[in-house]
N, C-alpha and C positions, 0 to 999 in steps of 0.2 A: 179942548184942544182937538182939531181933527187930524185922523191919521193918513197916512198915503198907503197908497198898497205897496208891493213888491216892486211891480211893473213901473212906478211912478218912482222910488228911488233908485232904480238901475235905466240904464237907456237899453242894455242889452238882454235883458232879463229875459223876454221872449225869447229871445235866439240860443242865448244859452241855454233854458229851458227843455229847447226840444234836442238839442243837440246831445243833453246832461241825460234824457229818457234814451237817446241814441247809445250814446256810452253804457249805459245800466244794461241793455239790449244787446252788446257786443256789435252792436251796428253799426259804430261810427267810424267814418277815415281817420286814419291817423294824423291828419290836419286837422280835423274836425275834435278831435280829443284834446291836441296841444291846445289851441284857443280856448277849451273849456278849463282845464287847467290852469293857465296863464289869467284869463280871466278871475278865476276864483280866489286866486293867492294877491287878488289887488280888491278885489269887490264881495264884502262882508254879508250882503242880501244873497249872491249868487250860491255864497259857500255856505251857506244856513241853507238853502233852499237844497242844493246839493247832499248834504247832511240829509232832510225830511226825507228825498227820495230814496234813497242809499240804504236808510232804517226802514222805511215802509216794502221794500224789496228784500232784506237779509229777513224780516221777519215772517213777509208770505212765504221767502224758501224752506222757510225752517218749520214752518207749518205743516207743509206738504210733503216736505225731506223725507218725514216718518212716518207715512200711512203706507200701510200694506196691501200690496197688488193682489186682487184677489188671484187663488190659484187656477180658477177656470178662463180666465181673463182672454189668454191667447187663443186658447180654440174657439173663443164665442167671438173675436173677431175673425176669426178665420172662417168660420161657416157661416155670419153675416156678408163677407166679401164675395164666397161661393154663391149665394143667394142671388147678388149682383152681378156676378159675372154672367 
């Protein structure tokens, strides 16, 4: 039995896609959000797909959430900048 990919069960799957990495990004219009929404609560590929990215971004935050700034941190950008100036 062969399978289809994503792209081949949804017609919009591209488009919600980039719009869905828009939203993860706080980048999207808020037209641009409704439609990904509205889309997703009718189309089962989109809201799976939505789901993957959603996990894959709450778990790099949480990664990085808790590593500690080093304490010399500011003044070695600051005399890196001086250097350029």
């Amino acid at each position: 039995m062969e399978q289809t990919s994503s792209r081949d069960s949804c017609a919009e799957f591209d488009q919600c896609l980039r719009i869905l990495n828009l939203m993860l990004d706080n980048e999207a219009t808020g037209e641009e959000e409704l439609y990904v929404k509205n889309h997703i609560e009718k189309c089962m590929v989109c809201f799976e797909q939505y789901e993957v990215e959603k996990q894959i971004r709450d778990l790099i935050k949480s990664k990085f959430q808790n590593l500690p700034v080093p304490e010399n941190l500011e003044a070695d950008i600051r005399s890196k900048i001086r250097l350029i100036a």
